[in-house]
MARSE-405994 format. One record per residue (C-alpha): residue number from 1; x, y, z negated; residue in one letter. Coordinates in Angstrom, 2 decimals, decimal comma. Each point is the difference from the previous one (the first is absolute). Example, Ala and Ser with C-alpha at 12.3 -4.5 7.8 and 13.67 -1.06 7.14 Angstrom:
BEGIN
<1; <12,30; -4,50; -7,80>; A> <2; <1,37; 3,44; 0,66>; S> 
//
This chain:
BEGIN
<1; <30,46; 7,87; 27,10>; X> <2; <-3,34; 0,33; 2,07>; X> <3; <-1,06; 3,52; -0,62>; X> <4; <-3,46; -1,33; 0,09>; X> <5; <0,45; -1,88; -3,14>; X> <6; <-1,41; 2,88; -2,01>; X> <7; <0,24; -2,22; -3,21>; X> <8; <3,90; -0,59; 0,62>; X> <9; <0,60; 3,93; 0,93>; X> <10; <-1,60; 1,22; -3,57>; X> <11; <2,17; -2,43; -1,89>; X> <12; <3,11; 0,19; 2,05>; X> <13; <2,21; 2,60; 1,90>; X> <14; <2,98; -1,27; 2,07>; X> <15; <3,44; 2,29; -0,33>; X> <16; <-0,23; 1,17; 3,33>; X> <17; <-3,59; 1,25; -0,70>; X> <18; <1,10; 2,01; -2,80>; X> <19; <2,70; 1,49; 1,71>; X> <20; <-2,42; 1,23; 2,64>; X> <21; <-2,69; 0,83; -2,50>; X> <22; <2,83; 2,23; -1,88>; X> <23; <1,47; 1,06; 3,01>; X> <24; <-3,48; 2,03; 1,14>; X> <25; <-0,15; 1,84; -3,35>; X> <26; <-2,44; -2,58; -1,72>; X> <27; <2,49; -0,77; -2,90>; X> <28; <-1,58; -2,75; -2,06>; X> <29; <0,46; 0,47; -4,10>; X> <30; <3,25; -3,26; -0,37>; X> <31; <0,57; -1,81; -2,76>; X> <32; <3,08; -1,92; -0,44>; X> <33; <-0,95; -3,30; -2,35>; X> <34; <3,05; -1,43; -0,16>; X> <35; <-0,20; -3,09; -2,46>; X> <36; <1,17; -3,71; -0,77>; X> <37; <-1,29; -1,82; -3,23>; X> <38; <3,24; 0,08; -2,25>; X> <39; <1,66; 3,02; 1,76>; X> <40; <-0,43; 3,29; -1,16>; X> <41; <2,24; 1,86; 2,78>; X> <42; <-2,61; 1,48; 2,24>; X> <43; <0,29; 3,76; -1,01>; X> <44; <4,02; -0,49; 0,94>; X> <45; <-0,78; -1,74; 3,08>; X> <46; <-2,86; 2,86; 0,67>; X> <47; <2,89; 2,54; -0,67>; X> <48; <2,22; -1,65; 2,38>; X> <49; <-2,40; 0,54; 3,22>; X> <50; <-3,58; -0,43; 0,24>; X> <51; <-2,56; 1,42; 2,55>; X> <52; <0,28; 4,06; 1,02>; X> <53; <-2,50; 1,52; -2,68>; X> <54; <-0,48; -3,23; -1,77>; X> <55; <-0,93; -0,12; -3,76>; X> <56; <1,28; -2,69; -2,12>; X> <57; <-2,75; -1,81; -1,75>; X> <58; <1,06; -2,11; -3,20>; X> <59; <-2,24; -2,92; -0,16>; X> <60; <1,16; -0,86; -3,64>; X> <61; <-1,51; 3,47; -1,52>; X> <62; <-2,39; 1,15; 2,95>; X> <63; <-1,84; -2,81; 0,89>; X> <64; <-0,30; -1,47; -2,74>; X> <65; <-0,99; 0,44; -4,00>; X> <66; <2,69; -1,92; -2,69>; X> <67; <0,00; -3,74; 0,45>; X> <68; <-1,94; -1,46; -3,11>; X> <69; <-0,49; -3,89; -0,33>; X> <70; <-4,04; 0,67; -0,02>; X> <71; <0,29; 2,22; 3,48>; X> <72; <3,17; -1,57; 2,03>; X> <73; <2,86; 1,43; 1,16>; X> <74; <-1,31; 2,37; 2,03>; X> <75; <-3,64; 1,38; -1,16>; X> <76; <-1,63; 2,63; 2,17>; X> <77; <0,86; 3,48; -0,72>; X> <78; <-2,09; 2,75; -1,82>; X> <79; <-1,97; 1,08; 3,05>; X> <80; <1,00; 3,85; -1,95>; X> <81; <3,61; -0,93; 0,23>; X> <82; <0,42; -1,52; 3,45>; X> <83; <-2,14; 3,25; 1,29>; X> <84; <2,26; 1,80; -1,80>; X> <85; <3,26; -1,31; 1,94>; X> <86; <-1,76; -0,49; 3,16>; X> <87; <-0,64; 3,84; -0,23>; X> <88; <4,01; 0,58; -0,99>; X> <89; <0,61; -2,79; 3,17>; X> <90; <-1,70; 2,86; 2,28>; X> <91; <-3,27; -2,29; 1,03>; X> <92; <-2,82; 2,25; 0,84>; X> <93; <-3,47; -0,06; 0,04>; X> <94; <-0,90; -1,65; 3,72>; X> <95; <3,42; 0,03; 0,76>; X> <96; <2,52; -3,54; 1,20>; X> <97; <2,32; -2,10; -1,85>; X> <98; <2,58; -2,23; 0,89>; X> <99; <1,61; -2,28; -2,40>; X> <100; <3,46; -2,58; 1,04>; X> <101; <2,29; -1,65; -1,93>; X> <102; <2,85; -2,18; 1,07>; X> <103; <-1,86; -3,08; -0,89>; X> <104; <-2,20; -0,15; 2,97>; X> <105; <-2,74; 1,70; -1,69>; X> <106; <-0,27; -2,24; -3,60>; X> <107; <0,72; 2,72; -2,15>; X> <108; <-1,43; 3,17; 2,66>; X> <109; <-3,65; -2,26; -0,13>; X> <110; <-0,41; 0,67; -3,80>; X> <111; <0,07; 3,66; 0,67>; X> <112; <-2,32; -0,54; 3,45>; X> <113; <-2,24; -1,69; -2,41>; X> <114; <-0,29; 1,90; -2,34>; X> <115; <-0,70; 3,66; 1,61>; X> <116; <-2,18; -2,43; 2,23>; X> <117; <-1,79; -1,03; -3,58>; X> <118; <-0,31; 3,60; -1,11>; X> <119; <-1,81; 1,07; 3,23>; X> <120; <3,04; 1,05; 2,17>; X> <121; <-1,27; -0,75; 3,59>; X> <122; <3,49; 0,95; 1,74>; X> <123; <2,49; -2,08; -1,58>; X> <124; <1,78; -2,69; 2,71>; X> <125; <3,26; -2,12; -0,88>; X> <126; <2,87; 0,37; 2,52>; X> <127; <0,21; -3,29; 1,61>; X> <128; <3,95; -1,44; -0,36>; X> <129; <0,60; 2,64; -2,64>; X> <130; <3,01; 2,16; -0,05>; X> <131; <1,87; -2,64; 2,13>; X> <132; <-2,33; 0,39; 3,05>; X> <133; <-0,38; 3,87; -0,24>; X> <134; <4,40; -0,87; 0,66>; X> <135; <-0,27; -1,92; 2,38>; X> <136; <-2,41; 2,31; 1,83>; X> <137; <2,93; 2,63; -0,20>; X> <138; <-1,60; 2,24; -2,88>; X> <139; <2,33; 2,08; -2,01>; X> <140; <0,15; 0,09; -3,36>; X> <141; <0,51; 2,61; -2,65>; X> <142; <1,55; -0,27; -3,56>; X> <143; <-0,31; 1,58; -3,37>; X> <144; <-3,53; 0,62; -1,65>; X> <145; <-3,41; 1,67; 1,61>; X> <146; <-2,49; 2,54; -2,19>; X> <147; <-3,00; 0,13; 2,31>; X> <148; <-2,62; 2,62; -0,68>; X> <149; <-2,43; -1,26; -2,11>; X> <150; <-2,99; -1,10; 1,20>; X> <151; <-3,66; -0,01; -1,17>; X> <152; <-1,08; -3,32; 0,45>; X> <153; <-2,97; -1,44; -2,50>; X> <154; <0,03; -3,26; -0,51>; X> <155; <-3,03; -2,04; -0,28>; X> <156; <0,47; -4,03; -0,68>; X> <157; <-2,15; -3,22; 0,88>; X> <158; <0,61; 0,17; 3,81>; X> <159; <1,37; -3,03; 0,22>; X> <160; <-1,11; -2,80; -2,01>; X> <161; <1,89; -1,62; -3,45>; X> <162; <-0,28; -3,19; -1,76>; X> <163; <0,05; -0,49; -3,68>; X> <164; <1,68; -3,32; -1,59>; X> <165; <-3,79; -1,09; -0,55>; X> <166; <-0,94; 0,87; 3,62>; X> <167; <3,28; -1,87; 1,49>; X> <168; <-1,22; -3,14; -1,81>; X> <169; <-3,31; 0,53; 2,06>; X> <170; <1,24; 0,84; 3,18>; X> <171; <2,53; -3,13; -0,32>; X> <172; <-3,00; -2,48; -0,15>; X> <173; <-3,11; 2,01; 1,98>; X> <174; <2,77; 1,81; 2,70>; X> <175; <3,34; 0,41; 1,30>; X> <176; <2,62; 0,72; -2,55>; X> <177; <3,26; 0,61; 1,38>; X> <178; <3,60; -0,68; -1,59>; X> <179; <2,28; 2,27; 1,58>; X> <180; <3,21; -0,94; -1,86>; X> <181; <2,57; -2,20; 1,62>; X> <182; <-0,66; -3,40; 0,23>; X> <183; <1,91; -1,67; -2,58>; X> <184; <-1,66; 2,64; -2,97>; X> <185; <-3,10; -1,39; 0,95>; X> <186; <1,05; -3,30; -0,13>; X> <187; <1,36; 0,61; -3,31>; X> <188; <3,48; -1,01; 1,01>; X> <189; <1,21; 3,12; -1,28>; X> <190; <-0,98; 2,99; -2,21>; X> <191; <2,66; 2,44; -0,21>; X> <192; <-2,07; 2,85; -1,52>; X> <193; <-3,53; -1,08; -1,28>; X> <194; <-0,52; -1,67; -3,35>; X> <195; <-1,36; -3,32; 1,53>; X> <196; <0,56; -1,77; 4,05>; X> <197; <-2,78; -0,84; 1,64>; X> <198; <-3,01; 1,58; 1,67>; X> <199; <-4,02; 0,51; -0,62>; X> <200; <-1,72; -3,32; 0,78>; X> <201; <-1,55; 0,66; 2,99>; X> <202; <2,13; 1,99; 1,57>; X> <203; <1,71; -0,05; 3,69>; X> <204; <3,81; 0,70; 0,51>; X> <205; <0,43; 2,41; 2,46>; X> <206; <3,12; 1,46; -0,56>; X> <207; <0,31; 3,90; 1,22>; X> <208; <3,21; -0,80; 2,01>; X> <209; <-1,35; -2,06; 2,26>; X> <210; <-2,43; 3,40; 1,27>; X> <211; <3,53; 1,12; 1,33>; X> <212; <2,13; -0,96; 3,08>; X> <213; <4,12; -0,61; -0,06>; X> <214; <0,31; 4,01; -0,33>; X> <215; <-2,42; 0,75; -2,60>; X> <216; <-2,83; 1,35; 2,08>; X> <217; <-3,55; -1,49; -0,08>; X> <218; <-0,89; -2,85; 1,89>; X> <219; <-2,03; 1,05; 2,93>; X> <220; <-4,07; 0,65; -0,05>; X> <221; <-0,58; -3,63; 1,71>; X> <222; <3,08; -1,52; -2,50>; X> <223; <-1,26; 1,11; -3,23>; X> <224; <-3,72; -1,26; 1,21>; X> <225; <1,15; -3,48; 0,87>; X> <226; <1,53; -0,09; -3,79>; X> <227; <-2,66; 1,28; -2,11>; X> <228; <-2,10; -2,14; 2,04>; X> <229; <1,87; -3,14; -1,11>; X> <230; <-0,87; 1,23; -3,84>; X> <231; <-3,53; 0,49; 0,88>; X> <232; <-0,47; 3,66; 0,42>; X> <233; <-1,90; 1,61; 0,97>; X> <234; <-2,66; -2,23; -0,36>; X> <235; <-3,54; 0,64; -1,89>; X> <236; <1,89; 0,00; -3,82>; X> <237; <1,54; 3,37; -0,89>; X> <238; <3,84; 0,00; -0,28>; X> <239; <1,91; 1,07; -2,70>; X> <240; <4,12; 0,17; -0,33>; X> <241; <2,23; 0,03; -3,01>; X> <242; <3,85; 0,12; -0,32>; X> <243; <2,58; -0,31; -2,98>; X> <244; <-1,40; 4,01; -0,95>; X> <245; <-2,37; 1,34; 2,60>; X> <246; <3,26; 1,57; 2,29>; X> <247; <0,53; -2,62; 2,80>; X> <248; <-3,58; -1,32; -0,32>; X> <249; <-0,73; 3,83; 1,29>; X> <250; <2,01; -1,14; 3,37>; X> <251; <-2,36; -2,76; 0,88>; X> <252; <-3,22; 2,39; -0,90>; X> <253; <1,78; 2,10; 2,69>; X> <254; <0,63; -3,29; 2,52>; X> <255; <-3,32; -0,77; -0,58>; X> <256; <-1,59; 3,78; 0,96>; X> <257; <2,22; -0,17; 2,51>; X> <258; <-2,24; -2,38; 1,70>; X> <259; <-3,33; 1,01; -1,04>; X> <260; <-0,22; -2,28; -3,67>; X> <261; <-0,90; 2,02; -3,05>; X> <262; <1,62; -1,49; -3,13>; X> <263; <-0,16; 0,54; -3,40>; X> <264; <3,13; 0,38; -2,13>; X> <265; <0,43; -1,38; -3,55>; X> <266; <2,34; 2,57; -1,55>; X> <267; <0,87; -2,04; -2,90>; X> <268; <1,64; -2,77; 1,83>; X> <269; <1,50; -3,06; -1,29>; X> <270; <2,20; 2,22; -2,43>; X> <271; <-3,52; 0,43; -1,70>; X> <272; <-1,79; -3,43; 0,65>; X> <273; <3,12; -1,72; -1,36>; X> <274; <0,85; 2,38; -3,03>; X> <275; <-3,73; -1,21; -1,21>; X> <276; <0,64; -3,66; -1,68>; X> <277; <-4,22; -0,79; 0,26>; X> <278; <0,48; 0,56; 3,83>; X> <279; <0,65; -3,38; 1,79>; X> <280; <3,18; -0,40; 2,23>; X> <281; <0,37; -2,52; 2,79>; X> <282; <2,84; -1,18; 1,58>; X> <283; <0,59; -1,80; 3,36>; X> <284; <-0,14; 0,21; 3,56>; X> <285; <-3,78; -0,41; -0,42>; X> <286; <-2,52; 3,21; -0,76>; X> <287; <-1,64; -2,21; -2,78>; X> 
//
């Protein structure tokens, strides 16, 4: 990573990095977002080893309100609740956050997003995750970690959302991005949302392909070269959505990473498609 690539350094912090950062007494607040759609061992895994000082984040009831068919599977949080466990997390006012997982960064981006969202300037993702900080030769620590609490206040609309109505919009006057694998979008396969498919008008870009072999972004010139093959950035604004706002958060991150602000629809296709008088597409094409 070029240090000089000041829009890759606020997004992203490589495990060697940290270690240094930690080892000269700057200890970041670390939150441990371990989480796989249809697995609901990430506390036990957290338990198991996780980061020195790290604070297991549950993405299920932290970062999200209760799924409902009219909000998704993952609506956005009270802003009083999620200041409420940020605070019990330890995340101060003005002070850094560092989120992994050990899904190169899918489920770690919701939680960069969202302190992002709610005016957190310090939050970056740990690029590779828990493997990387491994392979780097960090140590890890089990059993659970009570930070102080910290003061933070929470203050949302830094980052942009999308409403159903709005991702219509954006779909046919921008870029709307489908970050969902491939064959969802095609509407080969649905195996959580009510319908298959995707929002006419929308471009597959599936989150995994922001990742290398390991699970660590693509680099700065990489990730340019593929949102440039989908059009952005371009004059349109860009907007991305996912099955439930979580991975779409990754490619937000991807995006900042190289200087493209995009707008997340929250909702997702968990909403679009639990809404029978919203229109569903299917096929390789966007319309």
């Amino acid at each position: 990573m070029s240090t000089g690539d000041t829009a890759r350094t606020a997004v992203l912090v490589e495990a060697q990095q940290l270690a240094a950062q930690i080892a000269s007494g700057d200890v970041p607040v670390l939150l441990d977002v371990r989480w796989a759609l249809g697995r609901s061992d990430g506390h036990a895994q957290y338990l198991a080893g996780h980061l020195p000082g790290a604070v297991y984040v549950d993405l299920e009831t932290e970062l999200a309100a209760p799924a409902t068919p009219a909000d998704g599977r993952h609506p956005l949080p009270d802003v009083a609740a999620l200041e409420a466990a940020a605070r019990r997390w330890g995340v101060g006012a003005g002070g850094s956050v560092v989120a992994y997982d050990a899904v190169g960064g899918m489920s770690a981006a919701r939680a960069w997003w969202l302190l992002r969202w709610a005016g957190v300037r310090g939050v970056r993702l740990l690029d590779g995750g828990l493997a990387d900080w491994l392979s780097a030769g960090g140590s890890l620590e089990t059993g659970e970690v009570t930070p102080p609490a910290g003061d933070v206040v929470l203050v949302p609309g830094a980052l942009a959302t999308l409403d159903a109505d709005e991702a219509a919009g954006l779909a046919s006057a921008g870029v709307l991005l489908d970050a969902r694998a491939g064959e969802r979008y095609r509407g080969e396969v649905e195996p959580v949302d009510p319908r298959a498919g995707h929002i006419a008008g929308a471009v597959s870009a599936p989150t995994s392909d922001n990742r290398d072999a390991d699970g660590r972004f693509l680099g700065a010139q990489a990730l340019r070269d593929r949102f440039a093959a989908l059009g952005v950035p371009g004059p349109a604004p860009v907007g991305v959505y996912c099955g439930s706002g979580v991975t779409a958060a990754h490619e937000v991150a991807a995006l900042a990473s190289i200087g493209v602000e995009a707008a997340l629809y929250p909702g997702s296709w968990s909403q679009w498609s639990a809404d029978p008088d919203r229109a569903v597409t299917t096929g390789p094409d966007p319309r």
